[in-house]
Backbone bond lengths (Angstrom), bond angles and torsions (degrees), N, CA, C in turn:
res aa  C-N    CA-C-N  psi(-1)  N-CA   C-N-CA  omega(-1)  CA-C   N-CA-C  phi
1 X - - - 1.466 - - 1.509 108.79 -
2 X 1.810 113.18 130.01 1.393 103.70 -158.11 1.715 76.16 -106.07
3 X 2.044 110.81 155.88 0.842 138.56 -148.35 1.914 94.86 -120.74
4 X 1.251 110.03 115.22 1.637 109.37 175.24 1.287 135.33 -56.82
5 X 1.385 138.75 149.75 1.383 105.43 154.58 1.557 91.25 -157.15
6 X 1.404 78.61 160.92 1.656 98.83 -160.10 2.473 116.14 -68.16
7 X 0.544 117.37 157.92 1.639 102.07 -158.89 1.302 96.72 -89.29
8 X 1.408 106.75 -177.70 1.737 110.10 -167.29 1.560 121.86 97.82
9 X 1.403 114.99 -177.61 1.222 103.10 -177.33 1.521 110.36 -111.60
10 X 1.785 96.79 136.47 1.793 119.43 -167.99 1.768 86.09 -88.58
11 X 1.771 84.58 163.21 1.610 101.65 150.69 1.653 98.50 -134.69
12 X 0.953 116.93 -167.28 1.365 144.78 -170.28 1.605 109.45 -100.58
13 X 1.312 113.02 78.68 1.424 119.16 -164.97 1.673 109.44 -37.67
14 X 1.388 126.96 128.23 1.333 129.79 150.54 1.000 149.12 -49.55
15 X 1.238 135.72 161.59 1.505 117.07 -159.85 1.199 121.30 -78.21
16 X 1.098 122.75 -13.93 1.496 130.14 150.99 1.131 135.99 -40.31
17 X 1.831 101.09 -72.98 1.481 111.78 135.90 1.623 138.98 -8.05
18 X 1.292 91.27 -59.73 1.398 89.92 174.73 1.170 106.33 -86.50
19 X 1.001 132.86 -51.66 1.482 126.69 -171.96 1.765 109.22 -32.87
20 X 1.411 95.17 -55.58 1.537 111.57 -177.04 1.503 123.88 -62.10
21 X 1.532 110.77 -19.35 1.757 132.20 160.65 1.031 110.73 -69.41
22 X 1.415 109.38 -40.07 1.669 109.04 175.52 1.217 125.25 -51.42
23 X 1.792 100.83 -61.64 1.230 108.21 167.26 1.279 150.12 -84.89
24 X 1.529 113.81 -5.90 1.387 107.64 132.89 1.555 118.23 -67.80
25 X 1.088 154.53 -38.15 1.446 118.78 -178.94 1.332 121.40 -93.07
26 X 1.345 104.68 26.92 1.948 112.01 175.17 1.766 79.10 -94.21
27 X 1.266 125.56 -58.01 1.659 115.58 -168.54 0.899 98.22 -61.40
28 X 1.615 138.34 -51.78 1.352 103.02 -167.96 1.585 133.61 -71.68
29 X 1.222 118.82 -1.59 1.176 148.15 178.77 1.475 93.97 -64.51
30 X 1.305 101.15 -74.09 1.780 117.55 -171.27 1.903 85.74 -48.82
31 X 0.957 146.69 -92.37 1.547 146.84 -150.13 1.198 96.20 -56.22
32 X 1.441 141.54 -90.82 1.400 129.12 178.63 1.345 140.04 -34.07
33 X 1.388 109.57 -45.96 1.177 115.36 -169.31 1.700 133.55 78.18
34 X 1.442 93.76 -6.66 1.810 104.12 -164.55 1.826 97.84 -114.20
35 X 1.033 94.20 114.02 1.802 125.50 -174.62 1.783 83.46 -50.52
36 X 1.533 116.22 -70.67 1.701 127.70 -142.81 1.619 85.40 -51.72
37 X 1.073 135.48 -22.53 2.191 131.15 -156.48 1.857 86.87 -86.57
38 X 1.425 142.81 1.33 0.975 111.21 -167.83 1.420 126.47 -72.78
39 X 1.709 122.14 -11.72 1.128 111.57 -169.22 1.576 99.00 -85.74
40 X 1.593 125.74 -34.90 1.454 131.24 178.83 1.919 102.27 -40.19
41 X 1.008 151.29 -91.64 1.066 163.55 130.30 1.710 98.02 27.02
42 X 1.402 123.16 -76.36 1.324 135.17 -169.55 2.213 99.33 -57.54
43 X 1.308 116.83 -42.38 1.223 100.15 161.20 1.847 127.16 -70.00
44 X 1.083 98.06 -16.14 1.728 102.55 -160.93 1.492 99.96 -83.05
45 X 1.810 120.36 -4.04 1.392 101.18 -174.62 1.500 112.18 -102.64
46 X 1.672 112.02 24.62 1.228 110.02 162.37 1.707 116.56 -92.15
47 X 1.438 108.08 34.92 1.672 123.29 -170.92 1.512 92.78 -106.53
48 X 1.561 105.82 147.39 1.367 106.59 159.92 1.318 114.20 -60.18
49 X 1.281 127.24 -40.15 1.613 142.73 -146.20 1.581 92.08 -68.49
50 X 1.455 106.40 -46.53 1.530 108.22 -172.50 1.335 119.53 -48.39
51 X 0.985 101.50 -63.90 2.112 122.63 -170.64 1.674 97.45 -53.22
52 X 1.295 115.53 -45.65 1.277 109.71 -173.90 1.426 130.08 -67.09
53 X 1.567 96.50 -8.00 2.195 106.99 -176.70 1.299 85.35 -105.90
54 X 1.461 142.66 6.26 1.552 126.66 -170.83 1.509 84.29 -103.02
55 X 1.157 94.72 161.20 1.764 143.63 -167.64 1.779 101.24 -81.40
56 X 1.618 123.38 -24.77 1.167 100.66 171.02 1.199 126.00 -93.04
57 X 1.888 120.57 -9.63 1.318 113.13 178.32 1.136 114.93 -66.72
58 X 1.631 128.43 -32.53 1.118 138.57 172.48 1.822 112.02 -54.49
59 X 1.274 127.84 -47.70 1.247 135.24 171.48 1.493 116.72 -59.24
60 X 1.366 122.65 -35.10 1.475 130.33 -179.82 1.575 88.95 -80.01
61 X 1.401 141.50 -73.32 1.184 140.37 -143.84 2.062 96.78 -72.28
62 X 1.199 105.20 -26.91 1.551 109.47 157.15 1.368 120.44 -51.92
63 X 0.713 107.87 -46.91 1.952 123.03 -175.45 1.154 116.47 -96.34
64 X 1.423 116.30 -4.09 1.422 104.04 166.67 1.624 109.61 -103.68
65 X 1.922 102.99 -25.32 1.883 97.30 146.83 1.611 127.62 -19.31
66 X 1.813 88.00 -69.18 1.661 119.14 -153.87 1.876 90.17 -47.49
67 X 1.432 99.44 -51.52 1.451 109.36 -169.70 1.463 120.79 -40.94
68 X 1.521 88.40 -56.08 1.822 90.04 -179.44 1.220 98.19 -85.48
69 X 0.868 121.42 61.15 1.606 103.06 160.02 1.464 95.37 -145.26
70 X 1.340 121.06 -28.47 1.234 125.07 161.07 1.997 124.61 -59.15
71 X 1.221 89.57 -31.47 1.417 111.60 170.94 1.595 115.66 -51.85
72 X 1.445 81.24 -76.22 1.797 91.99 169.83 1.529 128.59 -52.90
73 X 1.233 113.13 -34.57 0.938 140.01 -170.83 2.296 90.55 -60.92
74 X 1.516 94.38 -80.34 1.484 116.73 173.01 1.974 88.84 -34.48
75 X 0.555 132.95 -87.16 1.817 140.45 172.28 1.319 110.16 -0.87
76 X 1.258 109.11 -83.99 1.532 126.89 144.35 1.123 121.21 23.87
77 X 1.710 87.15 -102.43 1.727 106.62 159.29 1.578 122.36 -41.60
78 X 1.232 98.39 -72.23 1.163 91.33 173.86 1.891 146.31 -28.41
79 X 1.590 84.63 -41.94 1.429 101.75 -170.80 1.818 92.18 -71.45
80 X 1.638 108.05 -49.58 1.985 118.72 176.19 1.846 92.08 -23.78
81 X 1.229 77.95 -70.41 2.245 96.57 -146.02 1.615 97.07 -57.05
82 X 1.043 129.28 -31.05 1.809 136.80 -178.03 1.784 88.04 -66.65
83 X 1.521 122.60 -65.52 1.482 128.71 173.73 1.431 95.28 -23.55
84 X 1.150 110.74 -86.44 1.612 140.60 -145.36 1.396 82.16 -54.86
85 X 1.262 127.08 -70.33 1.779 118.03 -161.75 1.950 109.89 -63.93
86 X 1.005 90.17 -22.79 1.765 85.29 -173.80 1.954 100.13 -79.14
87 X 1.489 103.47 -40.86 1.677 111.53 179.08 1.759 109.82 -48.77
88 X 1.470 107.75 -43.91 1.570 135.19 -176.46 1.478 90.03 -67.06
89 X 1.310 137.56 -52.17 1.154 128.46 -156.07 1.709 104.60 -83.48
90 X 1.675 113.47 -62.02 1.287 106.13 155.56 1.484 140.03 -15.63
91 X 1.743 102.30 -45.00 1.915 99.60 -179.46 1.356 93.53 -105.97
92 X 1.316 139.95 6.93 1.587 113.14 132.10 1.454 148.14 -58.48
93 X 1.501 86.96 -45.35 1.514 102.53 162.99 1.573 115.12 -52.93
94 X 1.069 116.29 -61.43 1.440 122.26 162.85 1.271 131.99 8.14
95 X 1.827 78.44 -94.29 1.700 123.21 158.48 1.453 112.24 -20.38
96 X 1.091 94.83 -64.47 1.129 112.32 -169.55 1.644 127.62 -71.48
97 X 1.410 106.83 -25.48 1.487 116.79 169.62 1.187 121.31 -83.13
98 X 1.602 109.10 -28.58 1.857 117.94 164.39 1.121 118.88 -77.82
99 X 1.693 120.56 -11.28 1.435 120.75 159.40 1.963 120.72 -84.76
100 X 1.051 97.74 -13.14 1.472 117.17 161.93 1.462 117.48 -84.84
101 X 1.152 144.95 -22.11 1.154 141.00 -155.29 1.511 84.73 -129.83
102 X 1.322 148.58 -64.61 2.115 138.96 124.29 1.165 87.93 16.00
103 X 1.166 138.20 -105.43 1.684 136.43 -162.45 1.264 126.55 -54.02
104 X 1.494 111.76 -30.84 1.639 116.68 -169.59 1.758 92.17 -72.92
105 X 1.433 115.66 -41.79 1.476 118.86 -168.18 1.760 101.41 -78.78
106 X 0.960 138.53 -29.68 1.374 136.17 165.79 1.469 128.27 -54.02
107 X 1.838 97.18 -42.07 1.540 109.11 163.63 1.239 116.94 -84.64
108 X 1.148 125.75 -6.11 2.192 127.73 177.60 1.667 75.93 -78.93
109 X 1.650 123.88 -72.67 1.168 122.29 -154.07 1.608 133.19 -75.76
110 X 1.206 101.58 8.73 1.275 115.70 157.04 1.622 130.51 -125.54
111 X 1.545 110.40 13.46 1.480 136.05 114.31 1.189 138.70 -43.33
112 X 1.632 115.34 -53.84 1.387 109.70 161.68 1.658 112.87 -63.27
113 X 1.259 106.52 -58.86 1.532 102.28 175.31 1.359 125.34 -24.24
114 X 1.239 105.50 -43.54 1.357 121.30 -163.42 1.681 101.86 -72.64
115 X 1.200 92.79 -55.99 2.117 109.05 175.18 1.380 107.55 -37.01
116 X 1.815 102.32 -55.11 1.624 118.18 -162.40 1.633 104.83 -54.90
117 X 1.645 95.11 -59.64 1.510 91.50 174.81 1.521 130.86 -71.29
118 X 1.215 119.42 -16.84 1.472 123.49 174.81 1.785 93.03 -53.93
119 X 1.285 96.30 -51.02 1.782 93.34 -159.35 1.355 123.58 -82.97
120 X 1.178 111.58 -8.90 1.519 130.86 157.05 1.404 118.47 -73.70
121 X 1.425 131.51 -29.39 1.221 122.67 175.36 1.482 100.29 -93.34
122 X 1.488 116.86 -22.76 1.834 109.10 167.36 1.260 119.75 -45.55
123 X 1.897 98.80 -44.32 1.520 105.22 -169.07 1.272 94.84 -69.12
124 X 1.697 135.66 -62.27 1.419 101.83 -155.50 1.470 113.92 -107.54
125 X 1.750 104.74 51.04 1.592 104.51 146.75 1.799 104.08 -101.28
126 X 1.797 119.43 -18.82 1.226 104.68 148.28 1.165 128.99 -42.16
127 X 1.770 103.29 -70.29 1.792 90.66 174.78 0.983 159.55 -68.81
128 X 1.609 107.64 -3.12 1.189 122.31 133.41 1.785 151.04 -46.56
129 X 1.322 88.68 -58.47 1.596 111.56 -175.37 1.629 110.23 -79.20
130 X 1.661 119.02 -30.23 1.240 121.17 -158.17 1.296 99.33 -69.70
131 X 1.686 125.40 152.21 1.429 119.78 174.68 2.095 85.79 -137.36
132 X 1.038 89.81 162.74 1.632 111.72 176.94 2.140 91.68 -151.63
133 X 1.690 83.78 164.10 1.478 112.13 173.91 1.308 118.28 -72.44
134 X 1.508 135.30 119.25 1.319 130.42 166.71 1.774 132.44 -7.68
135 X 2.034 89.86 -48.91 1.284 103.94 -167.17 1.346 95.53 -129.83
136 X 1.521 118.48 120.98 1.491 124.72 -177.94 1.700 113.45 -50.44
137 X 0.944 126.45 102.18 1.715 128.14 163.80 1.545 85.34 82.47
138 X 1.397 144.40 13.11 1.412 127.94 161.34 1.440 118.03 -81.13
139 X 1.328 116.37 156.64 1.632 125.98 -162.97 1.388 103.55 -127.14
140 X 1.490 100.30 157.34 2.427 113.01 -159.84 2.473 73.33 -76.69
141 X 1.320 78.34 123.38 1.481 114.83 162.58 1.899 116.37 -70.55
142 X 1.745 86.45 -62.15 1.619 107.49 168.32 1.349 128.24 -141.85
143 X 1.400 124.01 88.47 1.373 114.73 171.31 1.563 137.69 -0.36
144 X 1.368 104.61 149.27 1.494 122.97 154.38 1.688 116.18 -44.60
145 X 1.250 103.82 122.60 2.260 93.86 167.85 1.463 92.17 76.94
146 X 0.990 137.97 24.34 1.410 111.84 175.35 1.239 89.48 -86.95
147 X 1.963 117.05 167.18 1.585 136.36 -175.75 1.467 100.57 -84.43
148 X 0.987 140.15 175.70 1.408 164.91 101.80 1.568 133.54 -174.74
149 X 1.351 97.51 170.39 2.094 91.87 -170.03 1.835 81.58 -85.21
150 X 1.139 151.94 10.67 1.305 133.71 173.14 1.596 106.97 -68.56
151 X 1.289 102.02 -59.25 1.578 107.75 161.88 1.594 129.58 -42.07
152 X 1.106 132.23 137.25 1.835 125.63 -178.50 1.429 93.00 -82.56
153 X 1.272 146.51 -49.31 1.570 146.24 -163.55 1.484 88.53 -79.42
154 X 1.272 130.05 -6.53 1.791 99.87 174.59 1.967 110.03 95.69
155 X 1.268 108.57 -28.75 1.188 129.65 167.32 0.766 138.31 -147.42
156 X 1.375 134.41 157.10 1.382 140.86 -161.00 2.074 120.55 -83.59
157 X 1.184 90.67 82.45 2.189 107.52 -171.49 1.683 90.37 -51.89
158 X 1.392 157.42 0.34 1.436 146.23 148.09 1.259 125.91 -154.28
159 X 1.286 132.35 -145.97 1.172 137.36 -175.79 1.551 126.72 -125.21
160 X 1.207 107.05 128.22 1.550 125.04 174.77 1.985 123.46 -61.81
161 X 1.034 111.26 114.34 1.799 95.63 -161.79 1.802 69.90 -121.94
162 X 1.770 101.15 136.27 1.221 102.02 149.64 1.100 129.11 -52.28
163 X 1.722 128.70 147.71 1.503 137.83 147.94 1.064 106.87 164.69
164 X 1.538 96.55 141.78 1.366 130.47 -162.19 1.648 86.48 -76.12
165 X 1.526 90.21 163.09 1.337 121.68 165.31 1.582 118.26 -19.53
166 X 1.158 152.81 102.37 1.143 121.35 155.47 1.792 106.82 98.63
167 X 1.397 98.19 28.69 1.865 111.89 -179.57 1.551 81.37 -94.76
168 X 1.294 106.41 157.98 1.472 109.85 168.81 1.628 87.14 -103.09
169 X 1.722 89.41 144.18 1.599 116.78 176.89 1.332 93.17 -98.95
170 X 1.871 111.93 163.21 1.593 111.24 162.47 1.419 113.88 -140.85
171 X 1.103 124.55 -172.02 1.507 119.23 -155.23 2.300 78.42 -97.02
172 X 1.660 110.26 142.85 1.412 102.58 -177.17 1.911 108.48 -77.32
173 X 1.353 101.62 -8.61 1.821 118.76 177.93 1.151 126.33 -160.02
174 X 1.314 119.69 -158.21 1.496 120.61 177.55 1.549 88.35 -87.00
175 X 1.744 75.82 169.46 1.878 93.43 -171.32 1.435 123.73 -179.28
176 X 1.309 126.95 -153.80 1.558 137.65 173.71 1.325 107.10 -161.77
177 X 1.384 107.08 109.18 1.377 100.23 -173.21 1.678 100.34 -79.94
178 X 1.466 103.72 150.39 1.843 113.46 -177.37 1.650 99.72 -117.81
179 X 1.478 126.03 -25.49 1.117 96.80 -165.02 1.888 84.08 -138.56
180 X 1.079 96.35 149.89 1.904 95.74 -173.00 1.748 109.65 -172.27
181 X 1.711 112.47 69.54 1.558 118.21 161.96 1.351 77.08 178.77
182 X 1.858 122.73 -162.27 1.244 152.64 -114.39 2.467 85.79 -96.86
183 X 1.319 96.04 139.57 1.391 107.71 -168.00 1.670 98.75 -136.66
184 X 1.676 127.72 32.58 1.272 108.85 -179.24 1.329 132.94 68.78
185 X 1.031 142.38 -118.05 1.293 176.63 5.63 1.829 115.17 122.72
186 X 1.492 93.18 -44.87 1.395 131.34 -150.27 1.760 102.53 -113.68
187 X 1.576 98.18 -22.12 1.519 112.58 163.64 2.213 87.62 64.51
188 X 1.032 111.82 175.14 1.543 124.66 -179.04 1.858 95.32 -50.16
189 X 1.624 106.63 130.43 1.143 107.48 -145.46 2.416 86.87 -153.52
190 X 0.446 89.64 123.59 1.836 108.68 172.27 1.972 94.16 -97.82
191 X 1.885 102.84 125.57 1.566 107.03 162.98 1.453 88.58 -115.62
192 X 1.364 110.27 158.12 1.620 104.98 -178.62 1.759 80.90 -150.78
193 X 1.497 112.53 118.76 1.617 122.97 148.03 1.172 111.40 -65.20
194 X 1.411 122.67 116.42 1.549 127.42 151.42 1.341 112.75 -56.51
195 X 1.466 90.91 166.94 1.711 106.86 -175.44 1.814 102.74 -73.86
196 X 1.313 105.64 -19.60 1.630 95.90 -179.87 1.637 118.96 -108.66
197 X 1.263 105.40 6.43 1.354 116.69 148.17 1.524 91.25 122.07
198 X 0.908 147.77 -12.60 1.047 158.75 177.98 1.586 122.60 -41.59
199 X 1.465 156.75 107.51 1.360 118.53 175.88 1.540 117.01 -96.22
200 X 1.005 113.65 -176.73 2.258 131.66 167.55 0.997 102.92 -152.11
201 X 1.391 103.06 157.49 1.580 135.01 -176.41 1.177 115.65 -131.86
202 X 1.302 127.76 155.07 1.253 135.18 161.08 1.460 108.28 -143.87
203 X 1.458 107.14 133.51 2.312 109.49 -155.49 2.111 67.36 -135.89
204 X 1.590 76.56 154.14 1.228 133.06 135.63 1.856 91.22 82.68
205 X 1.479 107.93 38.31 1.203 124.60 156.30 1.515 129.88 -34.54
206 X 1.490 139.19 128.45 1.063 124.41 145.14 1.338 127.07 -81.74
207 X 1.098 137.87 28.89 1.250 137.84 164.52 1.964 102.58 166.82
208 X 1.453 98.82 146.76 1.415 116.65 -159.47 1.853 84.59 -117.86
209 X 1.636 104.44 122.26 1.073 115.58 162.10 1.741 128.41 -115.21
210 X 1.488 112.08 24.16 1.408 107.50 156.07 1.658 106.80 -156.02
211 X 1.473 94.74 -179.97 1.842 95.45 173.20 1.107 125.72 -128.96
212 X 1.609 104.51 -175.99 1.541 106.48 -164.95 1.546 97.98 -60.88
213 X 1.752 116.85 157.18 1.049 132.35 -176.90 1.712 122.44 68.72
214 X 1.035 101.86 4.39 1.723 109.63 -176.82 1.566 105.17 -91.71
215 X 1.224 99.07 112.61 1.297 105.77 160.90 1.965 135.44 -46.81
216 X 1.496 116.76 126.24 1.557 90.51 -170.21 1.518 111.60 -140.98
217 X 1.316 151.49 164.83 0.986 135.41 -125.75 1.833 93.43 -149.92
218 X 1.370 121.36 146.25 1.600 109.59 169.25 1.137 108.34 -46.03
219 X 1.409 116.77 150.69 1.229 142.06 177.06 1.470 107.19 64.50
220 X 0.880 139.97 -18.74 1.846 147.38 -146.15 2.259 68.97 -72.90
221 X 1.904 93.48 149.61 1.375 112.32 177.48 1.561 96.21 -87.98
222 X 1.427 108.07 126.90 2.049 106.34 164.50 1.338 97.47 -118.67
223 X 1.549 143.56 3.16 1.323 117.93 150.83 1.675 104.95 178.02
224 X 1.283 145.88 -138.14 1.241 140.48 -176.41 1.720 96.70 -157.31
225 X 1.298 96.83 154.04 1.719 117.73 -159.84 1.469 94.92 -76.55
226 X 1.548 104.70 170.33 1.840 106.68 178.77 1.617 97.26 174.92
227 X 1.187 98.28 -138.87 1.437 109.29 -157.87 1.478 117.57 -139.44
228 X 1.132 110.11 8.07 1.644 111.95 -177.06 1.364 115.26 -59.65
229 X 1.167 127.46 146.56 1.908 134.55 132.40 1.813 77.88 120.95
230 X 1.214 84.01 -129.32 2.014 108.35 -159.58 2.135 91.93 -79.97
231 X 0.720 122.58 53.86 1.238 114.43 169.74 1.361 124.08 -124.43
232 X 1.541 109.58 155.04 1.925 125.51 172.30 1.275 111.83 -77.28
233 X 1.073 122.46 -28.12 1.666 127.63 -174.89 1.563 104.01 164.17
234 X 1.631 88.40 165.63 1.435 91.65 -170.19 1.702 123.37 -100.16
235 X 1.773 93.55 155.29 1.297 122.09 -132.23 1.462 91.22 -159.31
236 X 1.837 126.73 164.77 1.079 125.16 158.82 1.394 90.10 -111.78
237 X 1.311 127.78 154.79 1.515 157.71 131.38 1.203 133.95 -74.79
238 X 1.643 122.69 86.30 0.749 131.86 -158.81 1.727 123.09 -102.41
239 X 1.444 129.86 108.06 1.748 103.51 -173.18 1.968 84.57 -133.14
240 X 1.429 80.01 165.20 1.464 105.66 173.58 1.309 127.34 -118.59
241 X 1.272 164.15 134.06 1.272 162.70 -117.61 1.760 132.91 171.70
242 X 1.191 105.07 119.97 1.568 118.02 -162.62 1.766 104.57 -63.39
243 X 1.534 118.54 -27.17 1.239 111.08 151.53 1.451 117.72 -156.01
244 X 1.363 122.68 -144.29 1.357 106.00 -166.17 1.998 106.04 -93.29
245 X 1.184 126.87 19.18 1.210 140.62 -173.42 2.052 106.06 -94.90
246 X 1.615 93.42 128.65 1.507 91.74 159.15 1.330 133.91 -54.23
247 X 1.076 150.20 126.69 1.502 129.84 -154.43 1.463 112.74 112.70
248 X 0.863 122.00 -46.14 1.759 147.72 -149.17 1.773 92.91 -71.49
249 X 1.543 126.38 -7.63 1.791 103.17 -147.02 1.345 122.03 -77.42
250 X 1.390 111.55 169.95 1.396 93.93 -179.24 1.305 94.56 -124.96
251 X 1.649 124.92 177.40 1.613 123.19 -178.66 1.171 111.21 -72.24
252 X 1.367 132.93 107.72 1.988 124.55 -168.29 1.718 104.90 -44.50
253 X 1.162 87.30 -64.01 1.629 99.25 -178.12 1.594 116.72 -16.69
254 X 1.524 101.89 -84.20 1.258 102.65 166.29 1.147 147.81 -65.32
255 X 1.477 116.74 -5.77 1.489 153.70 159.17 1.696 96.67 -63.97
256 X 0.960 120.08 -43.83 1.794 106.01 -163.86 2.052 86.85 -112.30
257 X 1.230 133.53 0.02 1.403 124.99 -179.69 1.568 92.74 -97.69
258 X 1.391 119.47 -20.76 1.686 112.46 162.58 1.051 135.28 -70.63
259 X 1.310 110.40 -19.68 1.524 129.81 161.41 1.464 135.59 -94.00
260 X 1.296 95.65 24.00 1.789 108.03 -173.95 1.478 111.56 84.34
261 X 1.587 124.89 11.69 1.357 100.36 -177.02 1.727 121.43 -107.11
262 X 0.998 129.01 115.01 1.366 117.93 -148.96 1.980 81.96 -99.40
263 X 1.674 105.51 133.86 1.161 122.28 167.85 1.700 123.11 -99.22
């Protein structure tokens, strides 16, 4: 039995094609039932009408759903993880600027520290080191070594600074005072240990303004000048000394011109 075909020019149906011949004449098979109709059917699926009642347009237009939705889906994500890495990147930056600005404030504040203490150990190598004159703007009355029988050693162990009655005296540095009321001889009398081991005196006080163990500072007032003990009138008496022993003195003068004090 010879098989028709319509005139013009054929190609070699595709696999689609066939696929889609197939399956129109497997349905029509299924609805008819009659084997002899197969070539009727096998021409009719070059119809639009055909392709459109078959089962694969529906399966392609399925899958091209599935697709976009997978698409979007991929998008989605995408758009998440782009979030997520820029959010990640953001609290690094962060991180990272509060660990910068953490350090910038650690180095301001251990700058000041640094200032605070520079200037705190300035101050107390001032209060240490600074020396001033017994008697504010007062001048040596009577030398170091001078002779006389007024003296018991035959000479004079410090120096005489004018002032009247009732001048306030001051400590010539920092110190500890050890000895502070009545000294004999020396009439009411202030001993003050320096910080470098050194001691001073001031005799023949009218009045004693600190005590033993009190710490005291240049210039700080420990009492006012007068006339007590072995004296002609009043005067401060001033000596300086390599330690706390009679004997010990040193020349005031040059004792307080070693320490910045010009007389």
């Amino acid at each position: 039995m010879a098989f028709t075909r319509a005139t013009g020019k054929h190609r070699r149906p595709t696999r689609m094609s066939r696929t889609t011949a197939n399956v129109a004449g497997v349905a029509t098979l299924t609805t008819t039932g009659v084997i002899g109709t197969l070539a009727s059917p096998a021409l009719a699926v070059d119809e639009p009408s055909a392709l459109e009642d078959t089962g694969l347009t529906k399966t392609i237009s399925i899958g091209d759903a599935v697709a976009d939705e997978i698409d979007t889906q991929a998008a989605v994500q995408q758009i998440a993880a782009d979030e997520a890495a820029a959010l990640k990147l953001v609290e690094a930056e962060t991180k990272q600027r509060l660990a910068e600005q953490k350090r910038r404030a650690e180095a301001e504040a251990a700058k000041e520290r640094e200032a605070e203490e520079r200037a705190a150990r300035e101050a107390e190598r001032k209060r240490l080191t600074t020396y001033v004159s017994p008697v504010a703007g007062g001048h040596v009355s009577t030398s170091y070594g001078a002779g006389g029988s007024i003296w018991s050693s035959g000479t004079h162990t410090g120096i005489d600074f004018h002032a009247g009655t009732g001048t306030p005296i001051q400590s010539v540095g920092y110190g500890t005072v050890v000895e502070a009321g009545w000294g004999g001889a020396y009439g009411y009398n202030v001993v003050i240990k320096m910080h470098d081991g050194t001691y001073t005196q001031y005799a023949h006080l009218s009045s004693v303004a600190v005590t033993a163990g009190q710490s005291v500072t240049a210039g700080q007032q420990i009492g006012l000048a007068g006339a007590t003990g072995n004296v002609t009138g009043a005067h401060l008496h001033f000596e300086a000394r390599a330690s706390a022993e009679y004997g010990s003195d040193l020349d005031p003068v040059a004792y307080l011109r070693a320490h910045g004090v010009s007389l």
